[in-house]
C-alpha positions in Angstrom: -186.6 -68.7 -35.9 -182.6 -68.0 -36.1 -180.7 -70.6 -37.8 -177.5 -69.3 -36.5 -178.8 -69.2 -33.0 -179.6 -72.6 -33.3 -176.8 -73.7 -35.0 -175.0 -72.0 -32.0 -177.5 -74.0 -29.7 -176.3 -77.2 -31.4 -172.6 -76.5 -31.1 -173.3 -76.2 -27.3 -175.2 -78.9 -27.1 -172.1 -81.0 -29.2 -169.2 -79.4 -26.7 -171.7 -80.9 -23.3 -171.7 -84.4 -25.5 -170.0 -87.4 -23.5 -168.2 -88.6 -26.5 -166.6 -84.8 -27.1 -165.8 -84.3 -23.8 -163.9 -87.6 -23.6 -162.5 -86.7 -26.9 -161.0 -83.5 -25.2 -159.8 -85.6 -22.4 -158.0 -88.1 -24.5 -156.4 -84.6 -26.7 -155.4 -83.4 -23.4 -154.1 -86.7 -21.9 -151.9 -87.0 -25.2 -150.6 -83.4 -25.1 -149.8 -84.2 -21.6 -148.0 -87.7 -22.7 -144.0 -86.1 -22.8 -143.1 -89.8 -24.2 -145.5 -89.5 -26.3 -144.6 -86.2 -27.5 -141.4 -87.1 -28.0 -141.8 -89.9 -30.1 -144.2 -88.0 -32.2 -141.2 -85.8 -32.7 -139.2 -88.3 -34.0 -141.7 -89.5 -35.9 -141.6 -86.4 -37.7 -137.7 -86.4 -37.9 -138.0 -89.8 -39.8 -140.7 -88.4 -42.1 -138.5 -85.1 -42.8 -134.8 -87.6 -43.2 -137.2 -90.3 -45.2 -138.4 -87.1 -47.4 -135.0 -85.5 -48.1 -133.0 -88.4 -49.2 -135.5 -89.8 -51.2 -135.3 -86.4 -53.0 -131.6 -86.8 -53.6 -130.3 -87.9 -57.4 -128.6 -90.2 -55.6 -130.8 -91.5 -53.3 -129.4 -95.1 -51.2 -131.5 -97.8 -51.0 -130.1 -99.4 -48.3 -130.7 -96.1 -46.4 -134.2 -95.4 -47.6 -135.2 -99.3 -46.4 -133.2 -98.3 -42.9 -135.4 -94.9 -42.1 -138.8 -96.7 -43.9 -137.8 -99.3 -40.8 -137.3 -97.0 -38.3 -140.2 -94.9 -39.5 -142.6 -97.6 -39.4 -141.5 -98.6 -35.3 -141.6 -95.1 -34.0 -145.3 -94.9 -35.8 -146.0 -98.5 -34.3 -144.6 -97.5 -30.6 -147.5 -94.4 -30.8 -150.1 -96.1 -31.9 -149.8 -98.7 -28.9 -149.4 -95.9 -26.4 -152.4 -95.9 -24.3 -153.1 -92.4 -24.2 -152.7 -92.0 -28.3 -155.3 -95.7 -28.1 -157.4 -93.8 -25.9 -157.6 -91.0 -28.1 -158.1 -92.5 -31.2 -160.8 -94.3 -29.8 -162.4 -91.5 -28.2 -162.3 -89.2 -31.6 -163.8 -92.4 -34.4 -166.9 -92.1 -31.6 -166.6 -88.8 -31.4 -166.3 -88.4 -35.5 -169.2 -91.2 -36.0 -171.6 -89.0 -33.8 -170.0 -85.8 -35.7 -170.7 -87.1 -39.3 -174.6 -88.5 -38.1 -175.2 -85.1 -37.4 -173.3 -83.2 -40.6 -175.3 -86.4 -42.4 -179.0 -85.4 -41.2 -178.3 -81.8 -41.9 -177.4 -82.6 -45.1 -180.5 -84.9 -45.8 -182.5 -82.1 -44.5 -181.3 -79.5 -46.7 -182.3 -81.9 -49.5 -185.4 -82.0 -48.7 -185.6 -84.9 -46.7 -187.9 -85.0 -43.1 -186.3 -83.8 -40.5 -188.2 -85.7 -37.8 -187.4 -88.8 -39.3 -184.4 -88.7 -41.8 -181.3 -90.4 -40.5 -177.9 -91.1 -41.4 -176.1 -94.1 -41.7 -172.5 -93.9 -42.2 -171.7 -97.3 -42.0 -174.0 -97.8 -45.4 -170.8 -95.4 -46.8 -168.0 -97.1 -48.2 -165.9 -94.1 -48.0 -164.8 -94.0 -52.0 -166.5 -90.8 -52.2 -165.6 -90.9 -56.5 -168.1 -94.0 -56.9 -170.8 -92.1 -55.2 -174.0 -90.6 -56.3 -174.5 -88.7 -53.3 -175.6 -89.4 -49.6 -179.0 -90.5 -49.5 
């Protein structure tokens, strides 16, 4: 038996999921979004001008609350795009499926059974310094 061309198997199998292929819809959707693209852009300017002058000696307050403002509805206006909702949507199920699988792997590898070890990530709080390890 070759692990790699099983693993390979796997992958294939992953890429003909539902939940990846409407992941790669929603990317696509998104990259095809030029409003969206745009404001992603200027999100990224407000990051870079938020950034700069908070690294000047002489930083202004009044314009570090301004761009922190701005910043914050340009980040609100793409998160209430549909096609970025879509997205995000599409990639936590996409993500959940992802981890259940990198999860069971991982049990296996420790020894677990692989015909009936599971993984639950909702049992994970996600504070990966408190934890003794998944399982």
């Amino acid at each position: 038996m070759d692990i790699i061309k099983l693993t390979r198997e796997l992958g294939k199998a992953i890429q003909a999921d539902s939940r990846y292929i409407e992941m790669q819809l929603a990317r696509q959707a998104s990259d095809e979004d030029q409003w969206l693209q745009e404001a992603i852009g200027e999100f990224n300017l407000k990051r870079m001008a938020i950034s700069n002058e908070a690294a000047k000696p002489d930083r202004d307050d009044e314009t570090m609350q301004r761009l922190n403002k701005e910043f914050r509805e340009v980040y609100t206006q793409i998160m209430q795009n549909e096609n970025m909702v879509r997205y995000n949507a599409a990639k936590t199920e996409f993500d959940a499926m992802f981890q259940r699988v990198t999860g069971i792997l991982g049990l296996c590898a420790e020894g677990d059974d692989p015909e009936t070890c599971d993984y639950d990530a909702a049992s994970c709080g996600g504070d990966c310094s408190s934890c003794a390890g998944c399982h």
